[in-house]
Legacy VTK file of the C-alpha trace (Angstrom):
# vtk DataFile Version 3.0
C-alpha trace
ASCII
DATASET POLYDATA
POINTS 507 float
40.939 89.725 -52.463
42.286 88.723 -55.491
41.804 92.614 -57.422
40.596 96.178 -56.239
40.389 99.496 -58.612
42.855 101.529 -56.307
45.396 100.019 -54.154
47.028 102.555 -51.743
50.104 101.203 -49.644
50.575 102.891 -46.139
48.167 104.479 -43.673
49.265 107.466 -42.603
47.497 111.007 -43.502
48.412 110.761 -46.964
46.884 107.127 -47.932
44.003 107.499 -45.609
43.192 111.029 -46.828
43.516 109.841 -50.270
41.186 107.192 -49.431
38.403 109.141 -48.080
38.057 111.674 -50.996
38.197 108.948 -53.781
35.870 106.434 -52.127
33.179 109.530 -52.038
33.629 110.770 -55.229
33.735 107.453 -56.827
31.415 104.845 -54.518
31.554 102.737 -57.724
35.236 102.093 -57.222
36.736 99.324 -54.730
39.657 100.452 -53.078
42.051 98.408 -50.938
44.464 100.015 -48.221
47.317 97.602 -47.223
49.598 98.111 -44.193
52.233 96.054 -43.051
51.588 96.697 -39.416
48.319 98.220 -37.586
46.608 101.198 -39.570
46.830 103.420 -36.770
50.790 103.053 -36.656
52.420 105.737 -39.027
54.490 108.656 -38.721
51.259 110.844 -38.884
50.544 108.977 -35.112
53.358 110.741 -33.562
53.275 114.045 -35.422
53.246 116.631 -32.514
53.403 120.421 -33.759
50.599 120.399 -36.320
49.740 121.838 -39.618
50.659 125.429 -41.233
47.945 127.164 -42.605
47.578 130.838 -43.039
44.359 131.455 -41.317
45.363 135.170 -40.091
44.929 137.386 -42.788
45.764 140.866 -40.927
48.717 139.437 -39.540
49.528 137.053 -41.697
49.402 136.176 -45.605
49.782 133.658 -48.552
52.758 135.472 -49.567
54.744 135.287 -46.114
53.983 131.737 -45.845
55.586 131.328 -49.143
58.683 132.890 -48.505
59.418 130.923 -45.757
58.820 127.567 -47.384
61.517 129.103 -50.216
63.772 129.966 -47.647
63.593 127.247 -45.495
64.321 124.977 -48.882
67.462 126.789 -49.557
67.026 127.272 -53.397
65.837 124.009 -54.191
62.196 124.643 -53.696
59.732 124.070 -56.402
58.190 127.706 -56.733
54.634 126.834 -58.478
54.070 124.099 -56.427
55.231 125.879 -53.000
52.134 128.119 -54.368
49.594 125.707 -54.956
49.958 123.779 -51.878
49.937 126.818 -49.677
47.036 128.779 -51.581
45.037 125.515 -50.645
45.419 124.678 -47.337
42.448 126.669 -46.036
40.443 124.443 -48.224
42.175 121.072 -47.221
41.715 122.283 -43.133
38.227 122.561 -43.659
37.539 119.162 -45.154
39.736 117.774 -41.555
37.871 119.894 -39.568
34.298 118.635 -41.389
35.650 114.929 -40.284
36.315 116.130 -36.995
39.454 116.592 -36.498
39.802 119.474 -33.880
42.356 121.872 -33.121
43.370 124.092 -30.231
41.318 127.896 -29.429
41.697 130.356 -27.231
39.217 131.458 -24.572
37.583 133.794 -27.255
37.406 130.822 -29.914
39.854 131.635 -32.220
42.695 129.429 -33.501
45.299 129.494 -31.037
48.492 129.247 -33.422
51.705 128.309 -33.044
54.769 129.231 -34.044
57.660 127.138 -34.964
61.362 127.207 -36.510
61.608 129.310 -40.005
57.944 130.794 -39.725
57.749 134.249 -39.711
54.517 134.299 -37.641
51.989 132.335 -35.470
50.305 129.869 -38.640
50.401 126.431 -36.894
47.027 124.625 -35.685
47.344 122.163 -33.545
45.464 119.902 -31.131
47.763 120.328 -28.124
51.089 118.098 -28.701
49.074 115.153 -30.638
48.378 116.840 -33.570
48.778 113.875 -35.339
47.041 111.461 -33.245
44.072 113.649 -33.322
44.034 113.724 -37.092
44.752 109.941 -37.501
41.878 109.025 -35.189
39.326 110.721 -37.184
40.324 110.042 -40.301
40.298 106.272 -39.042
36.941 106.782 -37.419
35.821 108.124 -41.461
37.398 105.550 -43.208
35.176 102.657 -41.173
31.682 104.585 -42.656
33.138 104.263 -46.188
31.853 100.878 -47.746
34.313 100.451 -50.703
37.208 100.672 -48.831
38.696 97.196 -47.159
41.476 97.734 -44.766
44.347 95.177 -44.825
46.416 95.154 -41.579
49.102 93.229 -41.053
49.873 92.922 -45.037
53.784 93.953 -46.297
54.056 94.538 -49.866
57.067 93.324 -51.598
56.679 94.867 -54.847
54.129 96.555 -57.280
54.338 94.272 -61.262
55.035 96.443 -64.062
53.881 95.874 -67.623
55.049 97.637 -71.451
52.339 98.878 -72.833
52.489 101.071 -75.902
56.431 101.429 -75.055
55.903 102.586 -71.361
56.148 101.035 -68.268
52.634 100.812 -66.227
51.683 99.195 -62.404
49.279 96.110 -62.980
49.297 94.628 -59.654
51.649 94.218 -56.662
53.095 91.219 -54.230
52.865 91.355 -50.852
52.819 89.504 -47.706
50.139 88.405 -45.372
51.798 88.424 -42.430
48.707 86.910 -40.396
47.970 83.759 -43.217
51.910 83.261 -43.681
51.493 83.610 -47.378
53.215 85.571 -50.092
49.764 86.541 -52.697
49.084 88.568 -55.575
46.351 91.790 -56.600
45.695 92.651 -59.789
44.708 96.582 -59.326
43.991 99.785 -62.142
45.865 102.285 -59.790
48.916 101.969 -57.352
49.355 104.671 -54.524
52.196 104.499 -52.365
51.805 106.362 -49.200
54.520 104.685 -46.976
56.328 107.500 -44.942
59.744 107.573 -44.624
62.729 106.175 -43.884
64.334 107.205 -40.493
64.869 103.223 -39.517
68.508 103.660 -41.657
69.880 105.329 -39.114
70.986 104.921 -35.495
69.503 107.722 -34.033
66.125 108.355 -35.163
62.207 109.424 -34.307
60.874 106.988 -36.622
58.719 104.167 -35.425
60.657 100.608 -36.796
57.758 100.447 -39.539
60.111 103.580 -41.143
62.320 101.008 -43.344
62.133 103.358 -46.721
59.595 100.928 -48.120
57.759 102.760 -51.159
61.227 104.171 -51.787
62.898 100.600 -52.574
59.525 99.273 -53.764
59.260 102.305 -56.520
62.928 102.309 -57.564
62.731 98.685 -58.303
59.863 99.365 -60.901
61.950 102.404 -62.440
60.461 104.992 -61.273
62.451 108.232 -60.439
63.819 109.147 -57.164
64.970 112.476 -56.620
66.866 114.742 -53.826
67.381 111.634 -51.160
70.599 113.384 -49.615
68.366 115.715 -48.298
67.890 114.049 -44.698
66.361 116.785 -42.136
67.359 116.073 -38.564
65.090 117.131 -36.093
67.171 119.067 -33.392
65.386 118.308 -30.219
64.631 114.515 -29.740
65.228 113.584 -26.321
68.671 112.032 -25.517
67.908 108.721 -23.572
71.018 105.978 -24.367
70.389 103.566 -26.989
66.872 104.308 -27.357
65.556 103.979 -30.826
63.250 105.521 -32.042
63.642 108.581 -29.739
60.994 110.738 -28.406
60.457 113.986 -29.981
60.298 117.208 -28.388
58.290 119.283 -30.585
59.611 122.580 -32.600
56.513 124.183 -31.339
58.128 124.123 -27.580
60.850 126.361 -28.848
58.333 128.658 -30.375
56.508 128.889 -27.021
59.683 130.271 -25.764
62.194 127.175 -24.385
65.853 127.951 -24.657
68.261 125.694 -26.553
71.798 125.748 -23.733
74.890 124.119 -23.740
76.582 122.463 -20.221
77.518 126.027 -18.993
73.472 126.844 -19.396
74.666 129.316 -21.885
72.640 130.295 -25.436
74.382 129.273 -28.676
72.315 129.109 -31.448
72.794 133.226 -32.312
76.647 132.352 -33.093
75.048 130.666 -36.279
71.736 132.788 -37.048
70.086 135.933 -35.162
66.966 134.146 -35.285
68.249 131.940 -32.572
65.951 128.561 -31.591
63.525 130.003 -34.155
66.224 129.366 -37.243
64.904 126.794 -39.403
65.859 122.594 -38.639
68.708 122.691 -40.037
70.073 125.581 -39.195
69.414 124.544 -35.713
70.410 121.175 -35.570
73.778 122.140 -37.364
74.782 124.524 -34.370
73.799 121.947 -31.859
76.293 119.317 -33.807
79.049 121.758 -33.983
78.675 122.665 -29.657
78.099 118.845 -29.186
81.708 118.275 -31.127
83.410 120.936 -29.324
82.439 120.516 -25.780
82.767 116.451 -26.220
79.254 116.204 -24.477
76.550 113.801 -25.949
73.883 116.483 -25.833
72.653 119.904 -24.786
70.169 120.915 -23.168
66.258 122.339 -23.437
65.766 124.609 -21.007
61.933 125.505 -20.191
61.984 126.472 -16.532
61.608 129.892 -16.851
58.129 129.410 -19.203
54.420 129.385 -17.380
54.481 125.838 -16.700
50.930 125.746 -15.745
49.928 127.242 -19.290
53.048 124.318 -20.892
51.254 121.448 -19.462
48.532 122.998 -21.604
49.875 122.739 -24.374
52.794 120.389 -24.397
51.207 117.274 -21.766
52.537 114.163 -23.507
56.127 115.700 -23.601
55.344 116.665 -19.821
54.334 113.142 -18.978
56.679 111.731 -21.126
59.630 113.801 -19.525
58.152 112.687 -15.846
58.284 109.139 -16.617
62.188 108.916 -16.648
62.531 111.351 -13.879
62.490 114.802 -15.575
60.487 117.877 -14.850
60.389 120.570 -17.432
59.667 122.975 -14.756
63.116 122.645 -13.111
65.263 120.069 -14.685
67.199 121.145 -17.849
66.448 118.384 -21.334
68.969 117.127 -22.424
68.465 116.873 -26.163
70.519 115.698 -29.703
69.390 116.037 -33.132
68.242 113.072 -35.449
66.931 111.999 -38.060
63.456 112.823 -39.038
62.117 113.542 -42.138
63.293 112.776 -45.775
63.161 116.058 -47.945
63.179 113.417 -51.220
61.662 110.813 -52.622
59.714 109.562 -55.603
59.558 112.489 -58.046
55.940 113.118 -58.717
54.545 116.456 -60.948
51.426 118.388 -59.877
48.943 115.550 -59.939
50.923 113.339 -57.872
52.197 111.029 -60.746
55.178 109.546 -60.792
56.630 108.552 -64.303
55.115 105.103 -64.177
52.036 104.980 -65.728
49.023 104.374 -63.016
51.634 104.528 -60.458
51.222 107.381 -57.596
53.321 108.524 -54.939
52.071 111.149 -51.865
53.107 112.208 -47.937
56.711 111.476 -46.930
57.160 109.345 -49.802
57.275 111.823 -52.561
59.242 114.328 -53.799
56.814 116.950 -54.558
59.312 119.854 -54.935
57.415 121.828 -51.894
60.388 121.378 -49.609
63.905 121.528 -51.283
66.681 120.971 -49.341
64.936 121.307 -45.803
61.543 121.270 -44.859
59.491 123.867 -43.194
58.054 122.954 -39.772
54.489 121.623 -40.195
54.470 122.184 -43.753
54.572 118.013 -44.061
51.054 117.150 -43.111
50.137 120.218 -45.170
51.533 118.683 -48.061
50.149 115.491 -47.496
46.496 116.731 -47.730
47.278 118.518 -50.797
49.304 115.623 -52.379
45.932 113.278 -51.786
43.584 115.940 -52.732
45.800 116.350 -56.114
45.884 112.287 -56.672
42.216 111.672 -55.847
41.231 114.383 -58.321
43.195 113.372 -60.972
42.590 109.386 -60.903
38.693 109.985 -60.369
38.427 111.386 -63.701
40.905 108.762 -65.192
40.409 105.676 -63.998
37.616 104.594 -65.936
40.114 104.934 -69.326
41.905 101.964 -67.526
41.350 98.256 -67.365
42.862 95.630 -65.538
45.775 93.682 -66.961
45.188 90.126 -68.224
48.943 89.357 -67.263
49.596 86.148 -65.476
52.594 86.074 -62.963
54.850 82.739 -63.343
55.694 83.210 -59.654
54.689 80.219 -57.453
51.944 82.188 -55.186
50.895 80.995 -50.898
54.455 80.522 -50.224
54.591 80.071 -46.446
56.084 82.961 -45.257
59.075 81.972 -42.637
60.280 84.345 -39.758
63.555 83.190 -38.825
67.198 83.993 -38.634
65.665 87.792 -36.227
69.142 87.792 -34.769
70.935 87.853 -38.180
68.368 90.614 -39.684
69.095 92.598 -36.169
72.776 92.378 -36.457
73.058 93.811 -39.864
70.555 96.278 -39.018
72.391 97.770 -35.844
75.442 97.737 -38.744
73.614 99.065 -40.894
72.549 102.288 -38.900
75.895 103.066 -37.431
77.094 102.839 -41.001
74.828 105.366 -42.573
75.013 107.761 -39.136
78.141 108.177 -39.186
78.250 108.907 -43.243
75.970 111.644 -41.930
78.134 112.910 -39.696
81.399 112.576 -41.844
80.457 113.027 -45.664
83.567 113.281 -47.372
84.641 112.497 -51.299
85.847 108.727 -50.174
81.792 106.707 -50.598
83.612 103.455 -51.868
83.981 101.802 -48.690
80.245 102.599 -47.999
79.283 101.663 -51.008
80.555 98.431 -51.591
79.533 97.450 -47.791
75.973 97.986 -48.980
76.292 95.758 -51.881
77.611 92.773 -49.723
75.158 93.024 -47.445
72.871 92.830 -50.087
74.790 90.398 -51.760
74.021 88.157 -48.052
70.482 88.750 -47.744
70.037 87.617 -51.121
72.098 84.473 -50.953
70.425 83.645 -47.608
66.831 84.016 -49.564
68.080 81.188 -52.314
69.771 78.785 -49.069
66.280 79.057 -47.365
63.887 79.457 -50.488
61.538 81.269 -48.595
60.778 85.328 -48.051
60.699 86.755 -44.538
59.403 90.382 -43.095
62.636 90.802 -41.713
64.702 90.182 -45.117
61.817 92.503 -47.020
62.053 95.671 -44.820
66.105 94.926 -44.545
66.182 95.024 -48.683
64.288 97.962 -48.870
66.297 99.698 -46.248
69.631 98.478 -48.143
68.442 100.081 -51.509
67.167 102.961 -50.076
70.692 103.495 -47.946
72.387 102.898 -51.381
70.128 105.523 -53.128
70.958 108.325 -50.199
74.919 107.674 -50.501
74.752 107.836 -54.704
72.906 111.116 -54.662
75.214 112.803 -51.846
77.855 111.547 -54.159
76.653 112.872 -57.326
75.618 116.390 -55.507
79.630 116.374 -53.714
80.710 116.055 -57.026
78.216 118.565 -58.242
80.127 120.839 -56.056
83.426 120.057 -56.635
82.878 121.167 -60.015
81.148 124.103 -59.415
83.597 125.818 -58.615
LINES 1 508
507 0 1 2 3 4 5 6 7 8 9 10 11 12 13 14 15 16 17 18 19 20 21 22 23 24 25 26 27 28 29 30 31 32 33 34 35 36 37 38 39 40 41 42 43 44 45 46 47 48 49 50 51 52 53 54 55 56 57 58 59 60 61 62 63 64 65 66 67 68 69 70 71 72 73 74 75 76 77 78 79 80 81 82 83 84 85 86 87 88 89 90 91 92 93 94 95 96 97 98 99 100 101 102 103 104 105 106 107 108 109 110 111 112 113 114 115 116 117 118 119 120 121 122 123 124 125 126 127 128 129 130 131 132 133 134 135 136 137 138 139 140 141 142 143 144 145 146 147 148 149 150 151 152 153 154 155 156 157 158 159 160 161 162 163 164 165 166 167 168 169 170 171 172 173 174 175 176 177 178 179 180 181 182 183 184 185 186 187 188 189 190 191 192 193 194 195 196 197 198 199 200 201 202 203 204 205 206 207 208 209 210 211 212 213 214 215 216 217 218 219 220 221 222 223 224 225 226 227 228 229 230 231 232 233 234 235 236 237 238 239 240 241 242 243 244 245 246 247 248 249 250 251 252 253 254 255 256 257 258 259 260 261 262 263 264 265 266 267 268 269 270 271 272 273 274 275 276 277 278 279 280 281 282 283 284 285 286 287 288 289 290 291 292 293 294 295 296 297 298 299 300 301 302 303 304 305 306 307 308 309 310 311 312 313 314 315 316 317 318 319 320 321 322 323 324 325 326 327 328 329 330 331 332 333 334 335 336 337 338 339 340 341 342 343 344 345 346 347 348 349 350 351 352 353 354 355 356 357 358 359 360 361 362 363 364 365 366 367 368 369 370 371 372 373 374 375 376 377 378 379 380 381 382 383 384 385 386 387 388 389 390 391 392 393 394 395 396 397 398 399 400 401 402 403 404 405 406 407 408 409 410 411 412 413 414 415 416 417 418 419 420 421 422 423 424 425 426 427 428 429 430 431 432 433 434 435 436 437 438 439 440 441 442 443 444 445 446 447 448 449 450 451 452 453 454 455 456 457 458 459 460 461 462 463 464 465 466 467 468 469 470 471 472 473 474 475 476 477 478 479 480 481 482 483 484 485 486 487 488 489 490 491 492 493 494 495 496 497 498 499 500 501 502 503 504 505 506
């Protein structure tokens, strides 16, 4: 494939959602999804809790659901936007729901909602703990029905091209890998999306698969687009502890909210030291308390405690984390979970306005990606997926009634194209890497006004993967992701420098 109208990068909710409601309101466009591993593996594959929608209107409300995004984002929230994405969620569940995509009811057939961290009531449809499993598969299952969409496993991009045109920067194409071919290629495309999920893989402790290198991040900042509000890094506070695991497992938010205790060593309650709303404070709240215990009692983890719940009615709703637990010896029913938090979920990204533009003509962010303004400094349980649906909705409506005022460019790249595409030096990648993440954890854990050392760290190891690309000549997966995850490291520690110093002056 040597051109397509729309290109979309990742296949997560996002891309694939995106996908669906452009290639049936424009069959006359070809659109091209590329993903650098298999299209069912994203962070939409593991999402557990599920998707907050007001449904309820007796108990529940627009309004309610709004102030506990704004809350939950501590200030930084984008008020308009927190509106429009919550005002059409009923709409954007009912075009899942007319794909298949099914979600839990109770015996008399009506939504069986849970409730999670920061919500102020029961809004959160789910399809028992695979929420996003469920939603993946369908979508999957509709993207196969749509002819003018061609699905490109197994194919990492490296960068989208830029053009000037009438003094602004536009996307004209992008470079990317096929990993099965060995070959570095070219596509010359109208429309970029970038729907690549988010960047977990920086750091040591993580539930992000090891696709999660910050890809669309790196890949956007290097065409100049603007990336906004990366020092916002949400930690999830209940993965499960298991030593030098990576990614972790994650125990869903929506196990607190059926009632599981969060306990230290002495099986004592904490969390109401920091916030009366106990294991239903928002993440960060949460996983701030569980730091601070973790710190002083010099333990690696606390625990979740669930044995005092219906367990016959938990394996109902929770039986992956059940199973999951079992298969390294622990049994909610009795055995306390031990538990740390990690990171999770990137509050930033590439600043996009309403229509999910970036400022890069043709050039479109949406899901993890993005900074849509929706979740400020910390997002709201289940409010992700949420905003993904909106986010594609938003994109697909926009560049369906714009893309036919676009053309392709006539550009010609002087890059030497079918490379072969070399996979050696793993050990060398996975040294840095393991550096890399302990690096950037421990930042985390110990920001302070000294980010020189940091800093400069970065840039030599980016200085060394760049040397070793002109010794060998030749471009590898591992030296891509490892780039993107270097430039996307050096974008979180610049912005928690610029908002310390924000601070400092402040006052």
């Amino acid at each position: 494939m040597k051109k397509t109208d729309i290109l979309i990068i990742g296949s997560g909710i996002a891309g694939l959602f995106f996908a669906i409601k452009i290639a049936k309101k424009r069959p006359d466009l070809s659109i091209a999804i590329m993903t650098k591993d298999k299209v069912k593996n994203s962070n939409t594959q593991l999402a557990q809790g599920g998707i907050a929608v007001v449904t309820d209107c007796i108990k529940d409300s627009f309004e309610q659901h709004i102030a506990d995004t704004l809350q939950s984002g501590g200030g930084l929230c984008d008020e308009e936007i927190v509106k429009m994405v919550i005002h059409q969620a009923p709409e954007r569940l009912k075009e899942l729901i007319d794909i298949g995509v099914s979600f839990d009811k109770n015996k008399s057939g009506i939504w069986n909602l849970g409730l999670e961290g920061g919500h102020s009531q029961h809004r959160i449809l789910h399809h028992k703990d695979i929420s996003g499993a469920e939603i993946e598969k369908n979508l999957i299952e509709t993207i196969k029905q749509l002819s003018n969409i061609t699905v490109l496993e197994d194919h990492l991009v490296i960068d989208v091209d830029t053009k000037k045109s009438n003094g602004k920067m536009r996307c004209t194409g992008a470079f990317y890998c096929d990993k099965i071919n060995k070959k570095v290629k070219y596509i010359r495309t109208k429309t970029v999306v970038l729907s690549t999920g988010g960047c977990g893989q920086i750091f040591k402790n993580t539930t992000n698969p090891e696709i999660a290198t910050g890809d669309g991040i790196a890949i956007a900042s290097r065409a100049g687009a603007v990336i906004k509000d990366m020092q916002y890094i949400q930690f999830h506070p209940t993965a499960l502890y298991e030593e030098d695991k990576n990614p972790f497992f994650l125990i869903s938010e929506a196990v607190r909210g059926f009632g599981a205790h969060i306990v230290n060593e002495n099986q004592k309650r904490f969390i109401f030291k920091d916030d009366i709303r106990g294991e239903l404070a928002t993440r960060d709240i949460v996983s701030q308390a569980i730091s601070k215990e973790i710190e002083t009692s010099g333990k690696q983890y606390v625990y979740l405690d669930c044995r005092h719940l219906d367990f016959a009615e938990f394996y109902r709703h929770f039986p992956s984390i059940t199973d999951y637990c079992k298969t390294i010896g622990l049994h909610p029913e009795r055995d306390l979970i031990p538990i740390v938090p990690v990171a999770h979920y990137q509050c930033g990204g590439i600043s996009v306005n309403k229509k999910s533009q970036t400022n890069i003509k043709n050039l479109y962010a949406i899901g993890e990606c993005s900074r849509t303004g929706l979740h400020g400094k910390n997002r709201l349980a289940s409010n992700s997926l949420l905003e993904a649906l909106v986010f594609a909705h938003q994109a697909s409506d926009h560049i369906g009634r714009t893309i036919d005022d676009l053309s392709f460019s006539s550009k010609k790249s002087l890059l030497k194209f079918d490379e072969p595409l070399m996979d050696r030096d793993s050990n060398y990648f996975v040294e840095l890497k393991k550096e890399l993440q302990t690096m950037m954890t421990f930042f985390f854990a110990n920001k302070d006004s000294d980010f020189a050392p940091i800093l400069n760290r970065i840039e030599s190891m980016k200085m060394a993967t760049v040397g070793l690309l002109f010794k060998k000549q030749k471009i590898t997966t591992q030296l891509i992701e490892f780039t993107n995850m270097l430039t996307v490291a050096k974008i979180i520690v610049e912005q928690n420098k610029t908002e310390a110093l924000k601070n400092v002056t402040s006052y």
